[in-house]
GUMIKOL-788737 format. One record per residue (C-alpha): x, y negated, z negated. Coordinates in Angstrom, 1 decimal, padded with zeros to 4 digits. Example, Ala and Ser with C-alpha at 12.3 -4.5 7.8 and 13.67 -1.06 7.14 Angstrom:
<recs>
X->012.3, Y->004.5, Z->-007.8
X->013.7, Y->001.1, Z->-007.1
</recs>
This chain:
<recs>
X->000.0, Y->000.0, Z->000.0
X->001.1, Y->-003.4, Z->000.7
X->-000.2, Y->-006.8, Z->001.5
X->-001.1, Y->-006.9, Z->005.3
X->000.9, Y->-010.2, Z->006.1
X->003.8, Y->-009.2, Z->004.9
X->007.5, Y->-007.5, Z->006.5
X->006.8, Y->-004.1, Z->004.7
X->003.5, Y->-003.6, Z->005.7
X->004.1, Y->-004.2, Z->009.5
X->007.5, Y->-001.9, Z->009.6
X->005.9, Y->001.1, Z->007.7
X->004.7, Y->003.4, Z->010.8
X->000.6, Y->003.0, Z->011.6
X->-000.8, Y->006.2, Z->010.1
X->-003.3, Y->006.8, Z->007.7
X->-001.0, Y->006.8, Z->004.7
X->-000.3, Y->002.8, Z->005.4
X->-002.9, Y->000.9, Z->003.6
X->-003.3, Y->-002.7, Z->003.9
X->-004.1, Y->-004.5, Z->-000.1
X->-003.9, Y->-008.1, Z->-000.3
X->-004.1, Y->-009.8, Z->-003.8
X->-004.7, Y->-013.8, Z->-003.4
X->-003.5, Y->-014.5, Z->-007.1
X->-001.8, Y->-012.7, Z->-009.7
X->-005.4, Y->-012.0, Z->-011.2
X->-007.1, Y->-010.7, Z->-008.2
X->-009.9, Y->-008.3, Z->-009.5
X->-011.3, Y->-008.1, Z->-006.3
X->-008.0, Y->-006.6, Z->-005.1
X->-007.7, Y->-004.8, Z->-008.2
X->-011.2, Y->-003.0, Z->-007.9
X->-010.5, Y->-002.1, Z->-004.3
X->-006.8, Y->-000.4, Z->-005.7
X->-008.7, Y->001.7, Z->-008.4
X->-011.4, Y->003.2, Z->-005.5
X->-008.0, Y->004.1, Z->-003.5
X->-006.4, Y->005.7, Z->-007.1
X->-009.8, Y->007.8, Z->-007.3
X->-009.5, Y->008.6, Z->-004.0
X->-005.9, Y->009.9, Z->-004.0
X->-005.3, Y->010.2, Z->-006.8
X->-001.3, Y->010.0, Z->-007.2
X->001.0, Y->011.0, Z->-010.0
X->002.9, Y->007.5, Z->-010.1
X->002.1, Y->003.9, Z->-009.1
X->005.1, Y->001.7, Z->-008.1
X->004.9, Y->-001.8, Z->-008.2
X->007.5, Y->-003.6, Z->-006.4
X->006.8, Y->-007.2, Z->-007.5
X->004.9, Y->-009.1, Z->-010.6
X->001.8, Y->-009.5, Z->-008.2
X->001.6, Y->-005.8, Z->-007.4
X->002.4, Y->-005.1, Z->-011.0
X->-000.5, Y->-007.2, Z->-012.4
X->-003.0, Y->-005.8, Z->-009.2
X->-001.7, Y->-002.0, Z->-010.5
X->-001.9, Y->-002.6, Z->-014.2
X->-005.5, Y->-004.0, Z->-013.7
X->-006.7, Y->-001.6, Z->-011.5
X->-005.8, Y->001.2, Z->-013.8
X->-007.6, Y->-000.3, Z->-016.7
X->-010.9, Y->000.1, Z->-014.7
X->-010.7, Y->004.0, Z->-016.0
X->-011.6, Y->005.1, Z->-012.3
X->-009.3, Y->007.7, Z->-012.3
X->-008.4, Y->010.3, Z->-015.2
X->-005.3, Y->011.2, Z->-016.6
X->-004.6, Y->007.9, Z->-015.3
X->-001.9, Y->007.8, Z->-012.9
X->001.9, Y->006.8, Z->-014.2
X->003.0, Y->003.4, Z->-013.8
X->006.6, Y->002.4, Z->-012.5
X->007.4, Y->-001.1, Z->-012.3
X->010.6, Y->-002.1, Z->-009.9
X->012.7, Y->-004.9, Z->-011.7
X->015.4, Y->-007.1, Z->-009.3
X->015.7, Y->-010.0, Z->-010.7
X->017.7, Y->-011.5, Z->-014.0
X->015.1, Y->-013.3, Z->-014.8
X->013.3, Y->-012.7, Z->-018.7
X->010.3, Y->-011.7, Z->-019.0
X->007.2, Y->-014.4, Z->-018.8
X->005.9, Y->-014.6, Z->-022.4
X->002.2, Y->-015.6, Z->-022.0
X->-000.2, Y->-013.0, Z->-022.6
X->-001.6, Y->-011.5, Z->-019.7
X->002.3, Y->-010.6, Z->-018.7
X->002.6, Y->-009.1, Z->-022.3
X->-000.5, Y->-007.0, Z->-021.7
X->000.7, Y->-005.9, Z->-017.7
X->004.2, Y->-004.9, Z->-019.5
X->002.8, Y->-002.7, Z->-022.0
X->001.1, Y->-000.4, Z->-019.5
X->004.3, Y->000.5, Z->-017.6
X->005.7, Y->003.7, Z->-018.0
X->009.1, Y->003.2, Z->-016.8
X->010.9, Y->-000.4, Z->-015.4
X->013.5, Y->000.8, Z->-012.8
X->016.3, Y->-002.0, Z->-012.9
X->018.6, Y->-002.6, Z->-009.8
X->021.3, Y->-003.4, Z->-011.9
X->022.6, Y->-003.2, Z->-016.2
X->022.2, Y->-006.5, Z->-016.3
X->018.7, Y->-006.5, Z->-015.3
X->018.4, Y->-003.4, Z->-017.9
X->019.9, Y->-005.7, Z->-020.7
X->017.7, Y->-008.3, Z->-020.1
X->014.7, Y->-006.3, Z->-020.3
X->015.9, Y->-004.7, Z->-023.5
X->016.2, Y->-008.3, Z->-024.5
X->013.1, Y->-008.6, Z->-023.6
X->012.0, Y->-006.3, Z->-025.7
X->011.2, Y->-003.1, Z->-023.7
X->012.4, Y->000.1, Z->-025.0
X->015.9, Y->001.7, Z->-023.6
X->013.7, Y->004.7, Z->-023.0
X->011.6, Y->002.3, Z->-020.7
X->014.3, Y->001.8, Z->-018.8
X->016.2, Y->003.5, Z->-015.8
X->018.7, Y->001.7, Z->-013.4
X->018.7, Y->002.4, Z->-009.9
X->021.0, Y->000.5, Z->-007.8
X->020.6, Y->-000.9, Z->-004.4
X->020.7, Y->001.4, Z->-001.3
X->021.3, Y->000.3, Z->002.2
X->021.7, Y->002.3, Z->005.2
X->025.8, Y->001.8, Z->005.7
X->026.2, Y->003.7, Z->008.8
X->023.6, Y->001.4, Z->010.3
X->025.4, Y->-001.6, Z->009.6
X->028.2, Y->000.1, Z->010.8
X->027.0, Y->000.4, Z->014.2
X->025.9, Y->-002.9, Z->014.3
X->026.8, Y->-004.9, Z->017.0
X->028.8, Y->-008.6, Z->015.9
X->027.2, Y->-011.9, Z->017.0
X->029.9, Y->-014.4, Z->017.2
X->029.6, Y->-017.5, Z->015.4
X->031.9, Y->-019.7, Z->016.9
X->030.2, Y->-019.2, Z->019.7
X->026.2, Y->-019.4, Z->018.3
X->027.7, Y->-022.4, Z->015.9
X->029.8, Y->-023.9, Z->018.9
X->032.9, Y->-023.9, Z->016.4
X->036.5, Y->-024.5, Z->017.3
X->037.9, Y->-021.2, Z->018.3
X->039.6, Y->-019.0, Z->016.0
X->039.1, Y->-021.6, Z->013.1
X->038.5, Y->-020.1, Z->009.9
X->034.6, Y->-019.3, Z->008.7
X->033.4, Y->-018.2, Z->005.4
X->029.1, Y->-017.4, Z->005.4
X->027.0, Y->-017.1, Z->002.3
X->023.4, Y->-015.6, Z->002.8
X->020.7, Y->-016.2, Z->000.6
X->017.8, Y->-018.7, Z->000.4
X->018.3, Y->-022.4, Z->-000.2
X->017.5, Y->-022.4, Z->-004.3
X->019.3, Y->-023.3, Z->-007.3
X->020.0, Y->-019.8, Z->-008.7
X->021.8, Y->-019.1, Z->-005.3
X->024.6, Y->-021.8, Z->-006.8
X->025.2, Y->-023.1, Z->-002.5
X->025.8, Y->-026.3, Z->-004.2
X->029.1, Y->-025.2, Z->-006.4
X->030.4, Y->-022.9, Z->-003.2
X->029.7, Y->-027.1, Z->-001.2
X->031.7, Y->-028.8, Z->-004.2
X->034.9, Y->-026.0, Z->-003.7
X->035.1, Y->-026.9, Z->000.2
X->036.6, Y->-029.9, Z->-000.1
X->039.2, Y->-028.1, Z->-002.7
X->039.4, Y->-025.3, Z->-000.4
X->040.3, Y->-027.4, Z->002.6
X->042.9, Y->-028.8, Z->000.8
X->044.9, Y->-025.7, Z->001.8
X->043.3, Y->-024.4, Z->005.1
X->041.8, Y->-028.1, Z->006.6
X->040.2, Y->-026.0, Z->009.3
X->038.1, Y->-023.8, Z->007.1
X->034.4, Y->-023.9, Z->008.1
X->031.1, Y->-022.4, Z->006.0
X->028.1, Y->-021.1, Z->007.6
X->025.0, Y->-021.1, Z->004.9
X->022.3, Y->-018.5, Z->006.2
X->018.9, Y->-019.1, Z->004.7
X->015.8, Y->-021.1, Z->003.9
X->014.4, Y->-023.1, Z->001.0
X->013.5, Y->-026.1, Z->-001.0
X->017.3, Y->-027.0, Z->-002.0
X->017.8, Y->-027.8, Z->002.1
X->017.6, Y->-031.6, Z->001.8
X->019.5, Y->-031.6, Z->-001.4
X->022.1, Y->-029.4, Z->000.1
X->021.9, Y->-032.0, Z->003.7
X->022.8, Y->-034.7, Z->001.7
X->025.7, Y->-032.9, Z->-000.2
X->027.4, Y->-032.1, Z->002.9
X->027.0, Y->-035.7, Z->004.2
X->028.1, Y->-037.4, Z->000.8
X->031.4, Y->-034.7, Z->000.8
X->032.0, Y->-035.9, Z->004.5
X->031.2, Y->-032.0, Z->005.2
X->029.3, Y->-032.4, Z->008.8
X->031.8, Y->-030.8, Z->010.8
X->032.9, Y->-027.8, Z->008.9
X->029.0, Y->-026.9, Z->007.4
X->026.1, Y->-025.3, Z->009.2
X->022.8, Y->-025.0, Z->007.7
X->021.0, Y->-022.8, Z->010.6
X->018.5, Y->-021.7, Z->008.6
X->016.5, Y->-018.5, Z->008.4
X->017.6, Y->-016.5, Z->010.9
X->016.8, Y->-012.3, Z->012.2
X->020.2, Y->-011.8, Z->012.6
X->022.0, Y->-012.4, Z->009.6
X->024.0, Y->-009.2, Z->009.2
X->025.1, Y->-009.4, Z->013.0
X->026.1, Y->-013.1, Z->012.5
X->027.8, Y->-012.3, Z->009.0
X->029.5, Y->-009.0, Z->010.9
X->032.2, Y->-011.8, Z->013.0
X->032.9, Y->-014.1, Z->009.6
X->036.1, Y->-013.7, Z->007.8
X->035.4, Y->-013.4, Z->004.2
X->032.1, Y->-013.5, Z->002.4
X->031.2, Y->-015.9, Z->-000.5
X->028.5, Y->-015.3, Z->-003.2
X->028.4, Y->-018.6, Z->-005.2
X->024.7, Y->-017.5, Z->-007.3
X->024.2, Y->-018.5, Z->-011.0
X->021.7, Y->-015.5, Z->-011.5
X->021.5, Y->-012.5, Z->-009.3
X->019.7, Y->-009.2, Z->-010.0
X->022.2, Y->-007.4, Z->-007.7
X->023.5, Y->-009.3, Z->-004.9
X->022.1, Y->-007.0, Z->-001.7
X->023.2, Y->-009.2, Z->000.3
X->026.8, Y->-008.3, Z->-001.5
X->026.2, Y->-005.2, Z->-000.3
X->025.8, Y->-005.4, Z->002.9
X->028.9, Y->-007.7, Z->003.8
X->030.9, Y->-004.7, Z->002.3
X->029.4, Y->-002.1, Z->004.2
X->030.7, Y->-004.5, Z->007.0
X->034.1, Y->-004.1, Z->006.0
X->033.8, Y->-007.8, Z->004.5
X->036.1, Y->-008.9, Z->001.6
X->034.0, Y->-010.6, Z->-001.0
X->034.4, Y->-013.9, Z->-003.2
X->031.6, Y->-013.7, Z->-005.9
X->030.5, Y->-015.1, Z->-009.2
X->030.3, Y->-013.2, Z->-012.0
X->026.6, Y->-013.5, Z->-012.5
X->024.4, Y->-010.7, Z->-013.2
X->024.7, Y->-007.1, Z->-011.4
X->027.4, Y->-008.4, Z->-009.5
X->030.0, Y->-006.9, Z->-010.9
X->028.1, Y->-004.0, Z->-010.5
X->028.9, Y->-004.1, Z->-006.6
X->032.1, Y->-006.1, Z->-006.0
X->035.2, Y->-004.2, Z->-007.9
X->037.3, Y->-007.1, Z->-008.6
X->040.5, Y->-006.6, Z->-007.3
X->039.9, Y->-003.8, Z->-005.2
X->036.5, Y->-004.9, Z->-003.0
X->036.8, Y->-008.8, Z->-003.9
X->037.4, Y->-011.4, Z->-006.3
X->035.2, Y->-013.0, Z->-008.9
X->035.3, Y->-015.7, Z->-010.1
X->032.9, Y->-017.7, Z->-013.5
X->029.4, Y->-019.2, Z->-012.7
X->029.4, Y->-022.7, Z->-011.7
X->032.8, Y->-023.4, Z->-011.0
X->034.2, Y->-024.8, Z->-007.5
X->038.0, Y->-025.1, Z->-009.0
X->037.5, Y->-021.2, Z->-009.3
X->035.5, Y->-020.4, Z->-006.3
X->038.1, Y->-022.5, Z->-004.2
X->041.1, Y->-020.6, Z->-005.5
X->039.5, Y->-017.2, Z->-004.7
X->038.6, Y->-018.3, Z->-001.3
X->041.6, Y->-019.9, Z->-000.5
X->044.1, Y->-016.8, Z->-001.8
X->041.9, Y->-014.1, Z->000.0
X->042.1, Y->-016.8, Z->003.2
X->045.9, Y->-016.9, Z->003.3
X->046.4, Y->-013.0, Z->002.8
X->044.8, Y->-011.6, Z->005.6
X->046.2, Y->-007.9, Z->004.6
X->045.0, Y->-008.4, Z->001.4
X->041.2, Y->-009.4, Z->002.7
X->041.2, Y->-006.5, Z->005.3
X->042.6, Y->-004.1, Z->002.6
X->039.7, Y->-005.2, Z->000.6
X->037.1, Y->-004.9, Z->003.0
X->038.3, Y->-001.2, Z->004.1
X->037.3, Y->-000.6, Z->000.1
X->034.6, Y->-002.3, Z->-000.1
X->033.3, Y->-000.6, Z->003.2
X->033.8, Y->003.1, Z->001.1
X->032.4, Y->001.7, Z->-002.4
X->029.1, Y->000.9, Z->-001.2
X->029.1, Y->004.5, Z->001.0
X->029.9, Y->005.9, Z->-001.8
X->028.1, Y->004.8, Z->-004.4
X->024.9, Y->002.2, Z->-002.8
X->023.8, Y->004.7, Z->000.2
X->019.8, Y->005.1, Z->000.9
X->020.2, Y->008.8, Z->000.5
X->021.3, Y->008.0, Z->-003.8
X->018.7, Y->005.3, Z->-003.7
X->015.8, Y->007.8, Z->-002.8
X->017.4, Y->010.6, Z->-005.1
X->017.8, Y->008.5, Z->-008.1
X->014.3, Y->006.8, Z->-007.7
X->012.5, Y->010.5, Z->-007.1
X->014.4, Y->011.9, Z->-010.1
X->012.7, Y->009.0, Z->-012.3
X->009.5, Y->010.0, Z->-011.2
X->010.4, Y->013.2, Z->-011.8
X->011.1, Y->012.4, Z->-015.2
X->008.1, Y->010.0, Z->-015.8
X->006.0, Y->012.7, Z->-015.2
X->007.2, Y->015.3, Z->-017.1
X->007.3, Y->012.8, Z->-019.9
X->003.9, Y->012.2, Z->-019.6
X->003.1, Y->015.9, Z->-019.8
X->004.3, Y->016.4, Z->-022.8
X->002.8, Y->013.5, Z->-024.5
X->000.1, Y->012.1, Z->-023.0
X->-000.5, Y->008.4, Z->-024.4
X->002.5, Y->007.4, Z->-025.0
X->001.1, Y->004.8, Z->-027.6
</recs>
């Protein structure tokens, strides 16, 4: 199930098992009447919800008693974010069964939070590596019209504060100190844009920035830069982390959140504190002046994430929850 304007609901293949659910608010009844006819109906052994919305649609739906024993409830978790306090969200919380966290940090904010360890199961990120790996490069001195063969770092992520684009602006300028032709491609989309505009004019920045906005091919674009940058204050996990290593992409990142869960520093990348360009410069301008050290790094970041963020352990590790969830449940039924 998933809302009908959105990217999931259009990939999944068009069979009877794709079922379009729409909630207009957090507190959607109508939506959440609709879900518990489809729970009777199928009756499942689990309900994942993927995002607060669906959570609070689920939670509510199952409180309608249409279906009995009630299904279990699995809530995905991928943000660092705490826990809203108010009580509805306190009431949606307590029905989950298990939180599956895409990082430990996420984990220890939850238990922070209050939710049980028991409550709790991490399951990193999976991509598909040998996808990426056959991607085809989209060169971006040529999309950008850049000076050929000058240097580019990209950043991915949408144009909001957690993201931290203005710190990885403010260590440019430091940056550029050491390589002057050093460009920075921002890919993404948000509110920050204008903010961010007038950053790069006020740092002098318009020739070596690009802000191209939201774009399908990120990944192929990111494929031809030389070294990635992660500049977030908060991050869940960084996917986007991910993915430039499974490109064979060195790494600069911040130490926020589940990032050190992907990026081994020293080995796949360098990290560096939150909020600090004097930091974020350094990195970028020692991985930028070794370029055996940055390719050494991508060739082990490239075998991390095979190793240890593949779809194949994603599915596995998120079926063996289930697994356990329900065999939980079995052996006590109301888990109080």
């Amino acid at each position: 199930m998933a809302p009908t304007d959105g990217e999931l609901y259009r990939r999944a293949p068009d069979t009877p098992d794709r079922i379009g659910l729409s909630a207009s608010s957090e507190i959607d009844l109508t939506a959440a009447w609709r879900l518990s006819r489809l729970l009777a109906a199928h009756r499942p052994d689990i309900v994942h919800a993927h995002d607060s919305h669906g959570l609070a649609t689920a939670a509510t739906a199952l409180s309608f008693g249409a279906v009995a024993p009630a299904p279990q409830l699995v809530a995905a978790r991928r943000v660092d974010f705490h826990l809203n306090r108010n009580s509805f969200s306190r009431w949606k919380h307590r029905q989950v069964a298990r939180f599956i966290a895409a990082s430990q940090a996420i984990a220890d904010m939850l238990y922070s939070d209050g939710i049980a360890r028991d409550r709790i199961s991490v399951v990193h990120d999976g991509i598909d590596v040998e996808r990426i790996g056959r991607m085809a490069p989209t060169d971006l001195h040529q999309e950008f019209w850049l000076p050929h063969g000058v240097p580019v770092l990209v950043n991915i992520g949408a144009l909001v504060d957690h993201k931290g684009q203005r710190f990885l602006l403010d260590a440019l300028p430091l940056a550029m100190k050491r390589i002057p032709d050093l460009h920075l491609i921002i890919l993404g989309e948000g509110e920050l844009r204008r903010p961010l505009e007038q950053q790069v004019q006020r740092l002098h920045l318009e020739r070596a920035v690009r802000l191209p906005g939201f774009r399908n091919d990120v990944l192929a674009l990111a494929r031809s830069a030389d070294l990635f940058v992660m500049s977030s204050v908060t991050e869940g996990l960084g996917s986007t982390v991910l993915d430039a290593m499974a490109m064979g992409l060195a790494v600069v990142g911040t130490r926020a959140g589940g990032i050190p869960e992907a990026v081994v520093d020293g080995e796949t990348g360098l990290l560096v504190p939150v909020a600090d360009p004097s930091a974020l410069a350094e990195a970028i301008v020692s991985l930028m002046t070794d370029p055996e050290r940055r390719a050494r790094f991508g060739e082990a970041g490239r075998r991390h994430v095979a190793q240890h963020f593949s779809v194949d352990q994603l599915v596995d590790r998120t079926f063996a929850v289930y697994q356990d969830v329900v065999s939980r449940a079995a052996r006590v039924p109301d888990r109080g």
